[in-house]
C-alpha positions as CSV (number, residue, x, y, z in Angstrom):
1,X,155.5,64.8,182.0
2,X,154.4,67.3,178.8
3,X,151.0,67.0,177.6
4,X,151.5,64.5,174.9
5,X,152.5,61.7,177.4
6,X,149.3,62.9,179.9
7,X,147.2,62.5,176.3
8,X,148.7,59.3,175.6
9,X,148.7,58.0,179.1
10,X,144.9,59.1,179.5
11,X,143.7,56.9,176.8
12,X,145.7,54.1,178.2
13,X,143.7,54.2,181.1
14,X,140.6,55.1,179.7
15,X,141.0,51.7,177.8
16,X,141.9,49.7,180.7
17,X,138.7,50.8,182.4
18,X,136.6,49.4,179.4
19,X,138.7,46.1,179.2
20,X,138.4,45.7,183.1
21,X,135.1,46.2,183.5
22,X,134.2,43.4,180.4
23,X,136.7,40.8,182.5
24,X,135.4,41.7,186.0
25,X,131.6,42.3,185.4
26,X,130.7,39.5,187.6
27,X,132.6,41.1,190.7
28,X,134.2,39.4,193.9
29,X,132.2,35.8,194.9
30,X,129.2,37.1,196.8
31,X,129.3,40.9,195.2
32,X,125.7,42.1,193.7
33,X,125.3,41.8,190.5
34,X,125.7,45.5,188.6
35,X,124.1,46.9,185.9
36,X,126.0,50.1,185.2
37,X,129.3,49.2,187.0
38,X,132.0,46.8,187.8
39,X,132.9,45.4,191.6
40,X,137.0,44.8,192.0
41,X,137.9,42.0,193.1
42,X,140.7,43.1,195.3
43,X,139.5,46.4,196.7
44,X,142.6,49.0,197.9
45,X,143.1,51.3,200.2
46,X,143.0,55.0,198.8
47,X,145.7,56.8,200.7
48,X,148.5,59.2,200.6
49,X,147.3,62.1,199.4
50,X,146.5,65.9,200.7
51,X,144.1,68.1,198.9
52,X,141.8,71.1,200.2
53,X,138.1,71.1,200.3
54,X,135.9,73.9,198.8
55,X,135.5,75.5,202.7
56,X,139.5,75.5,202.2
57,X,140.2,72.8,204.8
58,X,142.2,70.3,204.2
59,X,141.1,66.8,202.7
60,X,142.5,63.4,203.0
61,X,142.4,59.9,203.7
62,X,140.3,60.4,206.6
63,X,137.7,61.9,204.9
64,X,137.3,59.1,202.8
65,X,136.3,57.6,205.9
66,X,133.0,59.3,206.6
67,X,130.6,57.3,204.8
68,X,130.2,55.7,201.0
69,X,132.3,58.2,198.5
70,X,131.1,58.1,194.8
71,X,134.3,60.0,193.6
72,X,135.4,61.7,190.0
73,X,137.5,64.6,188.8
74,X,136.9,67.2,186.2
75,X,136.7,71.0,186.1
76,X,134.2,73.7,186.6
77,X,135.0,75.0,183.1
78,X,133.7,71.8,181.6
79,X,131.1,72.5,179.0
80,X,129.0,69.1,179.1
81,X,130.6,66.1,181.2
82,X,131.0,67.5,184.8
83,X,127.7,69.4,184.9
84,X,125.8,66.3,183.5
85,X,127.1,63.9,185.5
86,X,126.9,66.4,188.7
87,X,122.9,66.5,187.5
88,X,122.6,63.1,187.7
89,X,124.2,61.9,190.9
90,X,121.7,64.6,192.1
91,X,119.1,62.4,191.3
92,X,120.6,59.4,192.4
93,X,121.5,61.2,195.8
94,X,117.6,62.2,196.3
95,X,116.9,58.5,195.6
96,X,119.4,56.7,198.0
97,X,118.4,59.3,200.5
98,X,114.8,58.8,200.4
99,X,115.7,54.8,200.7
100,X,117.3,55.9,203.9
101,X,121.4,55.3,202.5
102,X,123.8,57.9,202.4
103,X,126.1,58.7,200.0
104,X,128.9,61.7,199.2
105,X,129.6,62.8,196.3
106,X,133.3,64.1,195.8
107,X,134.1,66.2,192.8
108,X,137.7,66.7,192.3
109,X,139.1,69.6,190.0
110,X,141.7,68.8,188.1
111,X,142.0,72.4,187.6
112,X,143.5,74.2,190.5
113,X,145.2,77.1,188.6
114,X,141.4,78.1,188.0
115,X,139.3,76.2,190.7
116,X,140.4,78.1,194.0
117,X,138.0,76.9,196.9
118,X,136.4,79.9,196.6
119,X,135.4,78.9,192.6
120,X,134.5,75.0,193.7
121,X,132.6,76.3,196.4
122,X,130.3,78.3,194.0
123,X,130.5,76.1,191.4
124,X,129.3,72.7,193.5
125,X,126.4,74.8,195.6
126,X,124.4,74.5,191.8
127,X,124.2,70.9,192.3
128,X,123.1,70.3,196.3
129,X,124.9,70.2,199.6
130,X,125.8,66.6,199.3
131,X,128.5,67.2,196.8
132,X,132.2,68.3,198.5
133,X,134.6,70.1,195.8
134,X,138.1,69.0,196.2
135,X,141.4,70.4,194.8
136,X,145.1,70.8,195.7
137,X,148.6,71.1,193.9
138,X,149.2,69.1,191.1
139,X,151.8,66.8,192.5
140,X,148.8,65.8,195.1
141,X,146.1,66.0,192.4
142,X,148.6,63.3,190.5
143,X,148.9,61.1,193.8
144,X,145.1,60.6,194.6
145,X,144.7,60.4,190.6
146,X,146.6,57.4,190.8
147,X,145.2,56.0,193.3
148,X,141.9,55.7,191.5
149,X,143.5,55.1,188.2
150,X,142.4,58.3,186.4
151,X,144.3,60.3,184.3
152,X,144.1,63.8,183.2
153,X,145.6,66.3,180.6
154,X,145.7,70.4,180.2
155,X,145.2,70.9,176.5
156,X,146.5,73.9,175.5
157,X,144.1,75.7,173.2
158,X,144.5,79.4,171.2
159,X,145.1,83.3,173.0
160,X,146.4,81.7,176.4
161,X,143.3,79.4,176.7
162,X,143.3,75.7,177.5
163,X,141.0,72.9,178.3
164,X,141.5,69.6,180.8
165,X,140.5,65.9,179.4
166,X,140.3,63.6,181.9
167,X,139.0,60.3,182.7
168,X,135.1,60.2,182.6
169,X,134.3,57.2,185.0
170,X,132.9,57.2,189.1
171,X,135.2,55.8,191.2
172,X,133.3,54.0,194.2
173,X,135.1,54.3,197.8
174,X,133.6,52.6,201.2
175,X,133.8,53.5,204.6
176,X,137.4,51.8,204.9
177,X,138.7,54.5,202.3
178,X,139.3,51.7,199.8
179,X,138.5,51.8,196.3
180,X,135.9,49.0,195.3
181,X,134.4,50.0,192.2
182,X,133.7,51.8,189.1
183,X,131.1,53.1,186.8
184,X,131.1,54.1,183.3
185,X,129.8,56.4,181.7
186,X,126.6,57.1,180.2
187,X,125.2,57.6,183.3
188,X,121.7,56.7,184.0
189,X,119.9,57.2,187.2
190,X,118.0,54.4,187.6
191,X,120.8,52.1,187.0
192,X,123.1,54.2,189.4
193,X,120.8,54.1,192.3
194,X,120.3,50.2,192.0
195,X,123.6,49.0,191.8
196,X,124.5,51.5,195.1
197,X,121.4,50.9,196.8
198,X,122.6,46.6,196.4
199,X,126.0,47.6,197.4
200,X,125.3,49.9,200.2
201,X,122.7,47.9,201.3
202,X,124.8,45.1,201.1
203,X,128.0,46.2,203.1
């Protein structure tokens, strides 16, 4: 698929996330009410994929398993997005933790020709030891992508350079690896922990 079709297929997506969270804001019967996010009414299993953590071992379906997975892909080149989100879900880990919940945070790079383990590893210790960086080859990365409905696009840029868009949103997985939620960006803390704390809380 050439970049113009990732770019048009990336927007697609990005606009189905708006227009599904306005239709579904109220969630499944019984679901918290959210204030930054939206509940799916038919959660899904998030499965066949195999990508590499950023301690080179390899991640999949399983480890989805461990625990609540708050779950988004980017880069470690990105100049604003990743690194401000990564600082908030920082706070929002600090919070759920002192409330006694756990959560992991999962960053996946997009990005793999730069983003060796040995990069994520580096890049994710700046932001705490509750976030796992992810990667893998791009037919995997295209797989698990799908799964969450994201989408993502290498933009090629002058000299050789390039940059990644990609879908901006959190993806919310629980314990039975399946995908029940999403957030939108902005990102506010407060917000954040509330709505996880309900549905955490709430399992």
């Amino acid at each position: 698929m050439n970049w113009v079709k990732r770019l048009f297929l990336l927007v697609i997506l990005c606009a189905a996330s708006v227009v599904a969270l306005l239709l579904f804001q109220s969630g499944p019967p019984g679901a918290p009410e959210l204030r930054a996010g939206v509940a799916l009414e038919a959660p899904r299993v998030v499965d066949g994929f195999e990508l590499v953590d950023h301690n080179g071992v390899a991640f999949g379906p399983d480890n989805l398993r461990n625990g609540w997975n708050l779950i988004f892909i980017g880069f470690s080149h990105c100049p604003d997005v990743c690194p401000a989100t990564l600082h908030v879900l920082g706070r929002v880990d600090e919070r759920l933790r002192d409330q006694g919940r756990a959560l992991n945070t999962v960053f996946v790079s997009v990005d793999p020709e730069r983003d060796t383990p040995e990069v994520l590893s580096e890049y994710v210790g700046h932001f705490g030891d509750h976030v796992a960086g992810v990667t893998g080859a791009h037919d995997q990365l295209e797989v698990f992508s799908s799964r969450l409905d994201f989408a993502y696009v290498r933009v090629p840029g002058s000299a050789g350079r390039y940059t990644v868009d990609h879908s901006g949103a959190l993806a919310l997985v629980d314990p039975r690896a399946r995908l029940v939620g999403y957030f939108l960006p902005p990102f506010d803390a407060d917000a954040l922990t509330d709505d996880l704390s309900a549905v955490i809380g709430g399992y």
